[in-house]
Backbone as XML, in Angstrom:
<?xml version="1.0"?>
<chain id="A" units="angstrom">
  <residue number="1" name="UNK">
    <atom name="N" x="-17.321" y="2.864" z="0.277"/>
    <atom name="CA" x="-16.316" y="3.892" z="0.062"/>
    <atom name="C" x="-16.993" y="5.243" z="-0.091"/>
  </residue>
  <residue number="2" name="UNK">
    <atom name="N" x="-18.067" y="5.158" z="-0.939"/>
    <atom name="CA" x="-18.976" y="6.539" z="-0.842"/>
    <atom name="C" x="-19.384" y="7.233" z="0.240"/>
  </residue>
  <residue number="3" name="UNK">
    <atom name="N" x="-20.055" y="6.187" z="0.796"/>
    <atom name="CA" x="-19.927" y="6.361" z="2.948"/>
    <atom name="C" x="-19.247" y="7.143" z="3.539"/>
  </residue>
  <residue number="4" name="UNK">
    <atom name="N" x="-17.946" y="7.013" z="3.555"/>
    <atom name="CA" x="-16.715" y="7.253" z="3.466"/>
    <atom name="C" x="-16.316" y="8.500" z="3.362"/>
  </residue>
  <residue number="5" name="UNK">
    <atom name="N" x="-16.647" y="8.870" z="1.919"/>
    <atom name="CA" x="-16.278" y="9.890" z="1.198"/>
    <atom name="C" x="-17.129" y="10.885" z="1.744"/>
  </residue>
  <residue number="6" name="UNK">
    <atom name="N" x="-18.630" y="10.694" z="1.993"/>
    <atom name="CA" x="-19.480" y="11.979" z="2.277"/>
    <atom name="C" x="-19.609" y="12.287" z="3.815"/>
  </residue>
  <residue number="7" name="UNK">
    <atom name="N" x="-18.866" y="10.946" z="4.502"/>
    <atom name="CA" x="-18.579" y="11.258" z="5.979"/>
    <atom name="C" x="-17.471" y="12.339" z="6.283"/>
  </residue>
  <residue number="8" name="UNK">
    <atom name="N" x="-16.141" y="11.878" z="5.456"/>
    <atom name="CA" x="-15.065" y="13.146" z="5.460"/>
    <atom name="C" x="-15.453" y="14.291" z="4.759"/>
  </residue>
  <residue number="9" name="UNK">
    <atom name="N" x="-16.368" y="14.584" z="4.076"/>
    <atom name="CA" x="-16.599" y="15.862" z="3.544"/>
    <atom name="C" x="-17.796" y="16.126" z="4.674"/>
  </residue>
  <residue number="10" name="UNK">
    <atom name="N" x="-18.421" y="15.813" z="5.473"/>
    <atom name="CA" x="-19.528" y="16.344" z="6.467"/>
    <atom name="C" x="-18.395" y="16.633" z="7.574"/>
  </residue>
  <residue number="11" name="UNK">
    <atom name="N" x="-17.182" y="16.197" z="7.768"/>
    <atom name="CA" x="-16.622" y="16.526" z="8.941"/>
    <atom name="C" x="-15.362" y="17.304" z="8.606"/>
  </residue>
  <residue number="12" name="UNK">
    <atom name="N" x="-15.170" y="17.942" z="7.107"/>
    <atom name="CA" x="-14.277" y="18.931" z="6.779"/>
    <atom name="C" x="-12.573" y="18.332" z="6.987"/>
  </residue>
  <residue number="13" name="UNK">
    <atom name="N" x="-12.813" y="16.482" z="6.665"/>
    <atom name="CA" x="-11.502" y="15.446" z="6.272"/>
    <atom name="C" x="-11.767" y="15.709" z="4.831"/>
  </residue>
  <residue number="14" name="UNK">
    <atom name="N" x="-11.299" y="16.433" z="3.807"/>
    <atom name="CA" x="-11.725" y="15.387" z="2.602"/>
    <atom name="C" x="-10.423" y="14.818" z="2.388"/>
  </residue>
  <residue number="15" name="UNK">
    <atom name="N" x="-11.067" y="13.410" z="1.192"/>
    <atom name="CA" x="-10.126" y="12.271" z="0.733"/>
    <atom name="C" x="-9.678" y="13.158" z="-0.988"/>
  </residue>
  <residue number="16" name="UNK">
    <atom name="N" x="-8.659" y="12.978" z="-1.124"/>
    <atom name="CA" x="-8.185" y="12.794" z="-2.942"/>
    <atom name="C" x="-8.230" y="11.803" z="-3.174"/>
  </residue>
  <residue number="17" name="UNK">
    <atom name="N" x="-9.237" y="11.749" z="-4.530"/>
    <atom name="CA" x="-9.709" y="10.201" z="-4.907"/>
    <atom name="C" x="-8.540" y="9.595" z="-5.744"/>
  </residue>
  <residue number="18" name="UNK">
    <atom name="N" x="-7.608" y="10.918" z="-6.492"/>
    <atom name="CA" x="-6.336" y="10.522" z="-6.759"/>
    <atom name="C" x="-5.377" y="10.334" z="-6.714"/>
  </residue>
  <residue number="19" name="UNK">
    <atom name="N" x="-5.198" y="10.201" z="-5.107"/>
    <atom name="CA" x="-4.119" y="9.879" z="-4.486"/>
    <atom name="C" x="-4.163" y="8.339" z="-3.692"/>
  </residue>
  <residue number="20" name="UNK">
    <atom name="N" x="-5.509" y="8.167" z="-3.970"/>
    <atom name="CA" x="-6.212" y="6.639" z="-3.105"/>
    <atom name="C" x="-5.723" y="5.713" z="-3.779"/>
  </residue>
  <residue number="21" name="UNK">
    <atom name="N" x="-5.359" y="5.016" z="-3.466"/>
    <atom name="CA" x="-5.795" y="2.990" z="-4.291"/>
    <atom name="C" x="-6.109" y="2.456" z="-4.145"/>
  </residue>
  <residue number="22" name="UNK">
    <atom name="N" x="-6.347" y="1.317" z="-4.591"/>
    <atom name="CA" x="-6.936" y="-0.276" z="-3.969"/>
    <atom name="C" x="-6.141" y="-1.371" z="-4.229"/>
  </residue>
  <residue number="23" name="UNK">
    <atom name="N" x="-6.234" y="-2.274" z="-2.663"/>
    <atom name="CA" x="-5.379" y="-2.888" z="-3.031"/>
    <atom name="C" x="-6.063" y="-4.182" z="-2.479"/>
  </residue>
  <residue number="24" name="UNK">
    <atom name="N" x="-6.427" y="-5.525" z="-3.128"/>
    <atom name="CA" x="-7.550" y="-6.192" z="-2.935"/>
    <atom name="C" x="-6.325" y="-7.830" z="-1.753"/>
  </residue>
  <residue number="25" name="UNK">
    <atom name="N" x="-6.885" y="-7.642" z="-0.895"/>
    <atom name="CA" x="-6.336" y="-8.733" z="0.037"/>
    <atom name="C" x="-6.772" y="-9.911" z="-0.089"/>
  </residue>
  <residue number="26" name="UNK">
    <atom name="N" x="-6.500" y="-10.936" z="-0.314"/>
    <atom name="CA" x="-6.993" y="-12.416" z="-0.431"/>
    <atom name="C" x="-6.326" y="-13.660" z="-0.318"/>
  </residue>
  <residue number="27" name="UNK">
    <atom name="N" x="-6.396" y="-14.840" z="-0.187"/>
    <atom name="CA" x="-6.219" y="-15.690" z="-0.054"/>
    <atom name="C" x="-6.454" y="-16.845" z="-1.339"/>
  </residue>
  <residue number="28" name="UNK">
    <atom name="N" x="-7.524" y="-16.175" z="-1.792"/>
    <atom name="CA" x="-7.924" y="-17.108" z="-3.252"/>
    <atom name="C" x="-6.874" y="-16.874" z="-4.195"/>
  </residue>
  <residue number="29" name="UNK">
    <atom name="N" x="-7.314" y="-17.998" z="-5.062"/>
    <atom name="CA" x="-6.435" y="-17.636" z="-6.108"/>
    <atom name="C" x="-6.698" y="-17.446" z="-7.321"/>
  </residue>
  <residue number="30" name="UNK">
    <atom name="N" x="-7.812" y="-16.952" z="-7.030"/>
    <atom name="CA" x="-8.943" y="-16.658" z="-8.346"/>
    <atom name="C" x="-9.553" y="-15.276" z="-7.818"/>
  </residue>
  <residue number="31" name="UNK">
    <atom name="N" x="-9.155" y="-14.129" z="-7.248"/>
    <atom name="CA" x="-10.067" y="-13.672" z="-6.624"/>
    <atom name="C" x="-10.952" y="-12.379" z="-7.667"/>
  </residue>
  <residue number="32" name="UNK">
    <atom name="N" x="-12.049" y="-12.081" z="-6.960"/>
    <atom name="CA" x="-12.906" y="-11.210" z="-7.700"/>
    <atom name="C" x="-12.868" y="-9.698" z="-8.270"/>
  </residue>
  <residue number="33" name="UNK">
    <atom name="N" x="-12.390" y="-9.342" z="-9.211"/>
    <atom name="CA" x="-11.948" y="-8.740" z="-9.773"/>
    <atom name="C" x="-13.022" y="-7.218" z="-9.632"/>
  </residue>
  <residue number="34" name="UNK">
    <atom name="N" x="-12.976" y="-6.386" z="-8.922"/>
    <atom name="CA" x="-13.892" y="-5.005" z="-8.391"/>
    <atom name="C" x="-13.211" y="-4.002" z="-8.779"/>
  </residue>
  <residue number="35" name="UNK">
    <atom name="N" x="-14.019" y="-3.193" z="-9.758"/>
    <atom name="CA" x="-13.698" y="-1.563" z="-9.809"/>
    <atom name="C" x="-13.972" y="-0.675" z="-8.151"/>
  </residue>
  <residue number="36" name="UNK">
    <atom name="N" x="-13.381" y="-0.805" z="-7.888"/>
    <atom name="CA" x="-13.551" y="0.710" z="-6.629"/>
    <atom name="C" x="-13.462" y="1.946" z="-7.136"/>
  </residue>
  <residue number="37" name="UNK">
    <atom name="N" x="-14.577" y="2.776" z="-6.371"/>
    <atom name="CA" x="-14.759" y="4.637" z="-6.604"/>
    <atom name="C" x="-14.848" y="5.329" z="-5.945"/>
  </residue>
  <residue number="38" name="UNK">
    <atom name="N" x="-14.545" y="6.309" z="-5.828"/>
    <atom name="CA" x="-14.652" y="6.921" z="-5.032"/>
    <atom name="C" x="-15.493" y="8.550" z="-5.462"/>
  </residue>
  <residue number="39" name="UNK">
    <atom name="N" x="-16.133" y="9.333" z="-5.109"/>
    <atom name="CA" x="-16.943" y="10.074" z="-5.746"/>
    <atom name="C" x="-16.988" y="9.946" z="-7.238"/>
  </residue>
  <residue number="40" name="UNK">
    <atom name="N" x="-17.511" y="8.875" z="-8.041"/>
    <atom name="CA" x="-17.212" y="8.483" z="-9.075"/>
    <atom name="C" x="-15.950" y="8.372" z="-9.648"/>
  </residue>
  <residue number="41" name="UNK">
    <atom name="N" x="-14.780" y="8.538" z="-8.871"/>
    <atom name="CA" x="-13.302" y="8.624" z="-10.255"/>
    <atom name="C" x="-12.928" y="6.762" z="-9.200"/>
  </residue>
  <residue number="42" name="UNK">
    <atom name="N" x="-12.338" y="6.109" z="-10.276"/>
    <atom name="CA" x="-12.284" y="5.063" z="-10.448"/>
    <atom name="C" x="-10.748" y="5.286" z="-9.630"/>
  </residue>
  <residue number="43" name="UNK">
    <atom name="N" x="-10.293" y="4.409" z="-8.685"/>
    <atom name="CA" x="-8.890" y="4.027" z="-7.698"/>
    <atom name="C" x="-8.863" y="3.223" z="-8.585"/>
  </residue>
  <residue number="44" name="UNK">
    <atom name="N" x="-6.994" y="3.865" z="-8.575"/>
    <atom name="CA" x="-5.942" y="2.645" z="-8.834"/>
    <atom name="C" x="-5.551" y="1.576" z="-8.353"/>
  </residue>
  <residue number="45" name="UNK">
    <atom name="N" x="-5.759" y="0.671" z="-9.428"/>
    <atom name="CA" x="-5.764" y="-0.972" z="-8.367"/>
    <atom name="C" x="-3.646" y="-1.017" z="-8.281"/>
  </residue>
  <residue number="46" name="UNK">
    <atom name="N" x="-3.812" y="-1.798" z="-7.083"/>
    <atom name="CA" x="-1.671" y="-1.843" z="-6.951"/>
    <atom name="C" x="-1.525" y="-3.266" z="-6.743"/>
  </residue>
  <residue number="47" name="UNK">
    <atom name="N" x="-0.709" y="-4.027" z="-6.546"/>
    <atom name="CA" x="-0.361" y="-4.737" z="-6.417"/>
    <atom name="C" x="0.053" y="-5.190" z="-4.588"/>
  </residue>
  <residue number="48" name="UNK">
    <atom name="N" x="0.957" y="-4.290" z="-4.601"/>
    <atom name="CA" x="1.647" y="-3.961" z="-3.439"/>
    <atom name="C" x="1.688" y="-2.582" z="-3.129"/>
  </residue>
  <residue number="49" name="UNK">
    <atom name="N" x="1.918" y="-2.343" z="-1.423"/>
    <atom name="CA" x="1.639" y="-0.974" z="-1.493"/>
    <atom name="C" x="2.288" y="-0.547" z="0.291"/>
  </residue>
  <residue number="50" name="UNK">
    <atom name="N" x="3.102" y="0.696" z="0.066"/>
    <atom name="CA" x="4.319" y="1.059" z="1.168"/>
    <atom name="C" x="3.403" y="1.864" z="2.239"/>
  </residue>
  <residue number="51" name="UNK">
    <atom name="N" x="3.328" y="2.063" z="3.589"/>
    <atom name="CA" x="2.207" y="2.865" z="4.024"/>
    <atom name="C" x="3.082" y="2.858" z="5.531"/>
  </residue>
  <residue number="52" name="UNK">
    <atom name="N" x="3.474" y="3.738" z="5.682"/>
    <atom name="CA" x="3.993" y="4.227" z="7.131"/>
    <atom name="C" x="5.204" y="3.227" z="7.025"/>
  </residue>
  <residue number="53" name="UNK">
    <atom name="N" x="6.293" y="2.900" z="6.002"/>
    <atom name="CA" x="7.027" y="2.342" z="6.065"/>
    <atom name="C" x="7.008" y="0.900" z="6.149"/>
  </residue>
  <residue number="54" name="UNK">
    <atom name="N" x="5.998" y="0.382" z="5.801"/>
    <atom name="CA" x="5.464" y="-1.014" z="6.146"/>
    <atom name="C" x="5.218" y="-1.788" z="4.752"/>
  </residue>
  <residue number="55" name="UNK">
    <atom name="N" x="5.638" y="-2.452" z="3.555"/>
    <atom name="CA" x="5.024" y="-3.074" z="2.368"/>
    <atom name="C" x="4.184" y="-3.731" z="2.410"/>
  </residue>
  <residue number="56" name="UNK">
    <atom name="N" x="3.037" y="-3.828" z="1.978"/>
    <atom name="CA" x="2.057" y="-4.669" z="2.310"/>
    <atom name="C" x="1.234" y="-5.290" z="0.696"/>
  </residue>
  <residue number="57" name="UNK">
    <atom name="N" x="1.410" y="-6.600" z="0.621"/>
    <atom name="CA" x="1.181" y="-7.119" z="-0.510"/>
    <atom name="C" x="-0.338" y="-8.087" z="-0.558"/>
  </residue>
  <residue number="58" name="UNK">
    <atom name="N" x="-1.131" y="-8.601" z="-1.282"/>
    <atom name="CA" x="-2.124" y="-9.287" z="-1.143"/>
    <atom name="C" x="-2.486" y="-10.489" z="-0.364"/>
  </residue>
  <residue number="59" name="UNK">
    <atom name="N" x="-0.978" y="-11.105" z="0.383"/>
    <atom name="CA" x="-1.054" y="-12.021" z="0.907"/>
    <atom name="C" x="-0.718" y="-12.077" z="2.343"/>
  </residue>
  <residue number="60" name="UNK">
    <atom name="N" x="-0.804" y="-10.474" z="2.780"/>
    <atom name="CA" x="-0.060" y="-10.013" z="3.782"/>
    <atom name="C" x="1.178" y="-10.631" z="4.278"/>
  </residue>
  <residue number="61" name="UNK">
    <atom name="N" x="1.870" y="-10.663" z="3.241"/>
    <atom name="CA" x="3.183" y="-11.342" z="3.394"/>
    <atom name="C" x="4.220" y="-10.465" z="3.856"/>
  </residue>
  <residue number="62" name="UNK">
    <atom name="N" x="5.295" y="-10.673" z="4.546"/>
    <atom name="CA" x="5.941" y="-9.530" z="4.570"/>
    <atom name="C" x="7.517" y="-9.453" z="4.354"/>
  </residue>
  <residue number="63" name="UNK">
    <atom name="N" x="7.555" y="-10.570" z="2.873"/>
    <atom name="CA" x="8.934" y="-11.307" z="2.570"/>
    <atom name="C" x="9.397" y="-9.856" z="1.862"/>
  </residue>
  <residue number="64" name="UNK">
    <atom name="N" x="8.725" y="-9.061" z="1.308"/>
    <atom name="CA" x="9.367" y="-7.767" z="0.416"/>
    <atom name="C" x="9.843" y="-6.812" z="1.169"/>
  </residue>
  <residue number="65" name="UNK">
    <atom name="N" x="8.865" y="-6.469" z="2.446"/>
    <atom name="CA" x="9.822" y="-5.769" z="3.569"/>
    <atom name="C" x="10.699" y="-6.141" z="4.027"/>
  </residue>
  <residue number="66" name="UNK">
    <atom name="N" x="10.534" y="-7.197" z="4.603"/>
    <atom name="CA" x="11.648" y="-7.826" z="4.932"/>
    <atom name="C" x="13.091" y="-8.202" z="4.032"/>
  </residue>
  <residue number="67" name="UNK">
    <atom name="N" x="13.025" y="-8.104" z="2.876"/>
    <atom name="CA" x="13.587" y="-8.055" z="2.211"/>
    <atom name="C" x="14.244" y="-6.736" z="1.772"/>
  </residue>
  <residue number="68" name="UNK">
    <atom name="N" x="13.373" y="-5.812" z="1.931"/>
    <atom name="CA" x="14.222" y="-4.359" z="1.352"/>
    <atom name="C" x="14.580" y="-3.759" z="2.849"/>
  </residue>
  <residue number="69" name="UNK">
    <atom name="N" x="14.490" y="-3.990" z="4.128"/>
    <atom name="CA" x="15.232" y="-4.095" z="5.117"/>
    <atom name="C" x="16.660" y="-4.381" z="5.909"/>
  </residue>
  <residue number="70" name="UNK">
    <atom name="N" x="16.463" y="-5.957" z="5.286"/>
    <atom name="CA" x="17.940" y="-6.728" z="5.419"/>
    <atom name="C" x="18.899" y="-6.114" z="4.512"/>
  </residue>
  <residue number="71" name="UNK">
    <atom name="N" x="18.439" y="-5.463" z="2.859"/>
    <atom name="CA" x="19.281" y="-4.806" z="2.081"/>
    <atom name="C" x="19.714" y="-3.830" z="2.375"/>
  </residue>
  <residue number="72" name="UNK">
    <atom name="N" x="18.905" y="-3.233" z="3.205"/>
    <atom name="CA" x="19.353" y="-1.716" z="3.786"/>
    <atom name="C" x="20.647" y="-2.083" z="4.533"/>
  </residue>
  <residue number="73" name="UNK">
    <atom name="N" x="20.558" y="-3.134" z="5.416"/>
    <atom name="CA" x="20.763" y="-3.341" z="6.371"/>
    <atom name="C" x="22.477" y="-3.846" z="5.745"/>
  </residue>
  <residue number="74" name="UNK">
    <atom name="N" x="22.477" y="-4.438" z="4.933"/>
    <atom name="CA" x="23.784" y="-5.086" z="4.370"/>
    <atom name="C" x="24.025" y="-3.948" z="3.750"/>
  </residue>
  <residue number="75" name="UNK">
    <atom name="N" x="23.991" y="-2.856" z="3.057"/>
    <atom name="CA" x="24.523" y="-2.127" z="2.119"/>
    <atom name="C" x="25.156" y="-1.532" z="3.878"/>
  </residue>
  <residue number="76" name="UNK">
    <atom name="N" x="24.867" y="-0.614" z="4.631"/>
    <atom name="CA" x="24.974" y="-0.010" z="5.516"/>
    <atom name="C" x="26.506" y="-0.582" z="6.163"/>
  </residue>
  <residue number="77" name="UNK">
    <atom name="N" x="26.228" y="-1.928" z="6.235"/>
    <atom name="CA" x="27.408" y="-2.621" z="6.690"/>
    <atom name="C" x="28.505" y="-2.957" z="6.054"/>
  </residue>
  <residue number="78" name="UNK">
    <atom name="N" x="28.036" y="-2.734" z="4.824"/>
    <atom name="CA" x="29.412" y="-2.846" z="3.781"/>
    <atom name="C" x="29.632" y="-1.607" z="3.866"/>
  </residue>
  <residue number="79" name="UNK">
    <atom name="N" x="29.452" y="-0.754" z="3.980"/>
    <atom name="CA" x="29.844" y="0.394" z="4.194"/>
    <atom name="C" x="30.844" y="0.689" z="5.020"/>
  </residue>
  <residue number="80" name="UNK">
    <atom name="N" x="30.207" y="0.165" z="6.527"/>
    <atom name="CA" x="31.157" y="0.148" z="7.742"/>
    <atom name="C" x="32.118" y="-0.493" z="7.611"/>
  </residue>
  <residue number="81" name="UNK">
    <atom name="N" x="32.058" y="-1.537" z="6.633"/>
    <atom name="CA" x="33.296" y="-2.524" z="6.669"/>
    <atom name="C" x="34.576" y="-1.930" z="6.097"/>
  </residue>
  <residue number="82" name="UNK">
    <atom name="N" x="34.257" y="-1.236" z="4.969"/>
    <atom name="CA" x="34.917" y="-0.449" z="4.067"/>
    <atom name="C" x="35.433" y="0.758" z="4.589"/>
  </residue>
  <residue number="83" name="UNK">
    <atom name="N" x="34.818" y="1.331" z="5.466"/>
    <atom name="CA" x="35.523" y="2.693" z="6.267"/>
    <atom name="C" x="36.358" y="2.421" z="6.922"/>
  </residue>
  <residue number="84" name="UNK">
    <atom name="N" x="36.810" y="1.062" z="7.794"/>
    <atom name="CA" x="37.198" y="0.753" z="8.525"/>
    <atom name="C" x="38.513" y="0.247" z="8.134"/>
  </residue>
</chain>
């Protein structure tokens, strides 16, 4: 991540280290528990996390999008039903 960090500042990208997070992907179910940094300030670890409209959770599952989708999707239509 430091890599990272001194690559976008050599090419005049910089990152906000407080706007970053981490969000650790796995399969285990024990998995290894890592501080990430970024020019020393410590990222917020998330759980889940929204990124170009997409939810993306540790198991790359995508039952929560999909889920706050179909809701959209039914509120919208009760809607129509009701105007009608």
């Amino acid at each position: 991540i430091d890599q990272l960090y001194n690559w976008s500042m050599k090419n005049l990208m910089s990152f906000n280290p407080s706007k970053c997070k981490a969000l650790t992907i796995t399969r285990s179910r024990s998995p290894v528990d890592f501080n990430y940094t970024m020019n020393g300030v410590a990222l917020e670890k998330v759980v889940d996390f929204k990124d170009l409209g997409v939810s993306v959770d540790p198991s790359l599952s995508f039952k929560d999008h999909i889920y706050s989708i179909t809701s959209k999707a039914n509120q919208v239509s009760g809607m129509i039903k009701r105007s009608i």
